[in-house]
C-alpha angles and dihedrals in degrees: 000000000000123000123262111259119195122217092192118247103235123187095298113156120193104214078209122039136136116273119264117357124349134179121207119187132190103197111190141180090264095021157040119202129183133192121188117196129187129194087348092309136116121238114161134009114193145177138211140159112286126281098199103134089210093064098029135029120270082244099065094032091059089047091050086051093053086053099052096047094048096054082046096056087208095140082131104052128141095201145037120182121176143175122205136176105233102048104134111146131007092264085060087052092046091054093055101040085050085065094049099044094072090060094045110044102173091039140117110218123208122186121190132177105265102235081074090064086056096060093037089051085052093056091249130139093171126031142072115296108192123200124224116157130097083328130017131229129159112204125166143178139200145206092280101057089262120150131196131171135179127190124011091119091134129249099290093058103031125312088166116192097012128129091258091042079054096051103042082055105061092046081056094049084045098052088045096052086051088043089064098041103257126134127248123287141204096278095043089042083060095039090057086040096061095039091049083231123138111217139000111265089065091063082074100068089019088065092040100051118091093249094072104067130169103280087046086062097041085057090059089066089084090078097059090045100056087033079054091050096054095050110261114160101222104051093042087059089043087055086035088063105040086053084057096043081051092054090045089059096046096047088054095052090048096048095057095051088039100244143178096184162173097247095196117205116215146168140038101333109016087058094060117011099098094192093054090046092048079045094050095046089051094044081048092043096046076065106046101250104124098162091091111149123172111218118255104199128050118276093240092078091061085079097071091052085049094050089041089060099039 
């Protein structure tokens, strides 16, 4: 179980909040934060380790709940409104909202899919939210109450354009460079350096043992990312096209509801990675979607908009 971080409450206000006290989480696939906010105010903003049951046990999501819970002092709230990669189906919901109900007693729990924080942080009731963080999802809604998503399979199935997607793929591109008898780049040099392997052929049983899980990967990313930065070929084709696997998500997800925008990028990597974003824009623009915004405050306040609106 990770150790509780604080981000500092500050003096934020919500012009729009739920009555008394009130808990929003944004449980991803590293990570578990939790905001509580009372009277419109906030008073305490916490990590944990995730408690996404598709990344970590239910046992230890369960644990980093407690945890969570327990640093919030929230055992009175009215509300609790969270977003989760992994929400499916209602039964998925159900499931979540089974682990949060011990710590919150007089509370009504509502458990969304994450990629809804993400249109609601960016001030959106209609529009496209993408994912790209640890996972990616696209999921969208109109006018009409009509949802769409693409993507979100998990990463055994897509999760195209994600952190992990990033880092498997520089071990790929690794294993293929040795395969043809050169020696180790940039990219693979900071690969091995962030894996405290020595050479390439190791990354083979290294990313196959049950030691090395999907966070572990997506936080590899980080070495495509800065090899990207300073200018090497290869990664910056590897973030390119996740930027344009994003845009293919999002497009999908618009055309369906019939959409114009705004697409919203959000998370981990779409928040902070500038050639992804150029990549996503131009995958957007070759289709004639120009209202692409990336999303300038953390998803998890997103769950005070959604709660407000309930």
């Amino acid at each position: 179980m990770d150790t509780a971080s604080e981000h500092g409450p500050g003096t934020a206000v919500f012009e729009e909040a739920p009555a008394g006290t009130f808990v929003g989480l944004d449980i991803g696939g590293t990570k578990t934060r939790g905001i509580k906010v009372v009277d419109g105010r906030l008073e305490a903003d916490l990590e944990v380790g995730s408690a996404n049951v598709q990344n970590v046990t239910r046992q230890t999501a369960a644990a980093n709940l407690a945890e969570l819970f327990g640093r919030l002092a929230a055992g009175e709230a009215h509300h609790v409104y969270a977003g989760s990669g992994g929400i499916d189906t209602a039964a998925d919901a159900e499931a979540l909202a089974s682990l949060i109900r011990p710590h919150v007693p007089k509370a009504r729990v509502s458990v969304v899919h994450d990629s809804r924080l993400l249109l609601a942080a960016g001030r959106a009731r209609t529009g496209v939210a993408v994912i790209a963080g640890t996972g990616s999802a696209a999921w969208g809604v109109n006018e009409a109450g009509e949802e769409a998503r693409a993507g979100g399979w998990g990463y055994l199935l897509g999760d195209e354009g994600s952190g992990y997607w990033l880092g498997r793929e520089a071990v790929r591109y690794s294993l293929h460079r040795m395969n043809l008898g050169l020696e180790p780049d940039e990219l693979t040099r900071a690969l091995l350096a962030s894996t405290g392997l020595a050479e390439p052929g190791q990354l083979i049983a290294h990313f196959h043992s049950p030691e090395t899980d999907r966070r572990y990967w997506a936080q590899r990313s980080r070495a495509v990312t800065d090899a990207a930065d300073a200018g090497h070929a290869g990664a910056r084709f590897l973030v390119a096209q996740a930027g344009g696997d994003l845009a293919r998500m999002a497009a999908q997800v618009a055309e369906q509801l019939g959409l114009a925008g705004p697409v919203i990028l959000g998370s981990g990597l779409g928040m902070h990675v500038a050639l992804l974003q150029e990549a996503f824009r131009a995958g957007l623009a070759e289709r004639g979607l120009e209202d692409v915004r990336i999303l300038d405050r953390d998803p998890i306040f997103g769950t005070v908009e959604l709660a407000a609106r309930d």
